[in-house]
C-alpha positions in Angstrom: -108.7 10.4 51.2 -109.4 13.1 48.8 -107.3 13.4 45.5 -105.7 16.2 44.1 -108.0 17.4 41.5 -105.9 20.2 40.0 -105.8 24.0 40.3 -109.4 24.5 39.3 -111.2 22.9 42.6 -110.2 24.6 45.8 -111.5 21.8 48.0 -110.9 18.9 46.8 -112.0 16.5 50.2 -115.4 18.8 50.3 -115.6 17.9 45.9 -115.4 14.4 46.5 -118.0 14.2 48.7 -120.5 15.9 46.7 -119.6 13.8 43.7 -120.1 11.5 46.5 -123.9 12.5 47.2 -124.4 12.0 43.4 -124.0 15.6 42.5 -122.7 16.5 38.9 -118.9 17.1 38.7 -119.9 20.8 37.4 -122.5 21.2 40.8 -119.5 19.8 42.9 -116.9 22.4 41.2 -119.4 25.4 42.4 -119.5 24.5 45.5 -116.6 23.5 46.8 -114.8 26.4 44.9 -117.1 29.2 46.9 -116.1 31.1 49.6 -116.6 29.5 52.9 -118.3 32.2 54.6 -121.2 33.0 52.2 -121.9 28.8 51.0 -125.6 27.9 53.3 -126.1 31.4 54.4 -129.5 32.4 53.4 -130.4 35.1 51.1 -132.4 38.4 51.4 -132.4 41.5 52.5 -135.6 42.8 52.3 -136.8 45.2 54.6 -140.1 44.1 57.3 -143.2 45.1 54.8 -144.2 47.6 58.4 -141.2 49.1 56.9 -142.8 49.5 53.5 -145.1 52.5 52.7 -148.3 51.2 51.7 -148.8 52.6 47.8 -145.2 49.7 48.1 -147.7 47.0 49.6 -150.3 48.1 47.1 -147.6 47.2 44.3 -146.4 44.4 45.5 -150.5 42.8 46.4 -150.8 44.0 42.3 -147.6 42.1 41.6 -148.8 38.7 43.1 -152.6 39.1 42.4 -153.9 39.6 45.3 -157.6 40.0 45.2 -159.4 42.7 47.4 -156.6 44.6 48.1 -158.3 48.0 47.0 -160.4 48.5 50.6 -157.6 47.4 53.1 -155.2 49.5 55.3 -151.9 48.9 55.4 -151.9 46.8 58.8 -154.2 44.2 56.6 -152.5 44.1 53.6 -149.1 42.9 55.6 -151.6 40.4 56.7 -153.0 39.4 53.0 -149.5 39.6 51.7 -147.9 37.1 54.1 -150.6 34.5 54.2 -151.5 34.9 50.3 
């Protein structure tokens, strides 16, 4: 059974068992002290690139390096950018 680890650690059966797993008691504290609803969601909220305009895909192929990118249209550049 979980012990009470004070005021600091707001779950203290879900902190054990990631010092449990090996994680550091610091790690642990994060986790187990964030909100449930957000903690393994997945992050961003980028728009679809066909959403972009494509002087915004022509940034973003210059931000990554993406060679060639001067002679393409906007349907190939979405291509380029998401097999780079």
């Amino acid at each position: 059974m979980a012990t009470n680890h004070g005021p600091q650690i707001k779950d203290d059966k879900q902190y054990e068992s990631l010092r449990d797993q090996g994680m550091s008691k610091e790690k642990a504290a994060r986790i187990a002290n964030s909100p449930k609803h957000s903690t393994g969601k997945k992050g961003g909220k980028a728009s679809s690139y066909e959403d972009w305009t494509k002087d915004e895909l022509m940034d973003k192929a210059r931000e990554i390096g993406l060679e060639g990118r001067s002679g393409l249209n906007k349907d190939e550049l979405i291509r380029k950018l998401r097999h780079h």
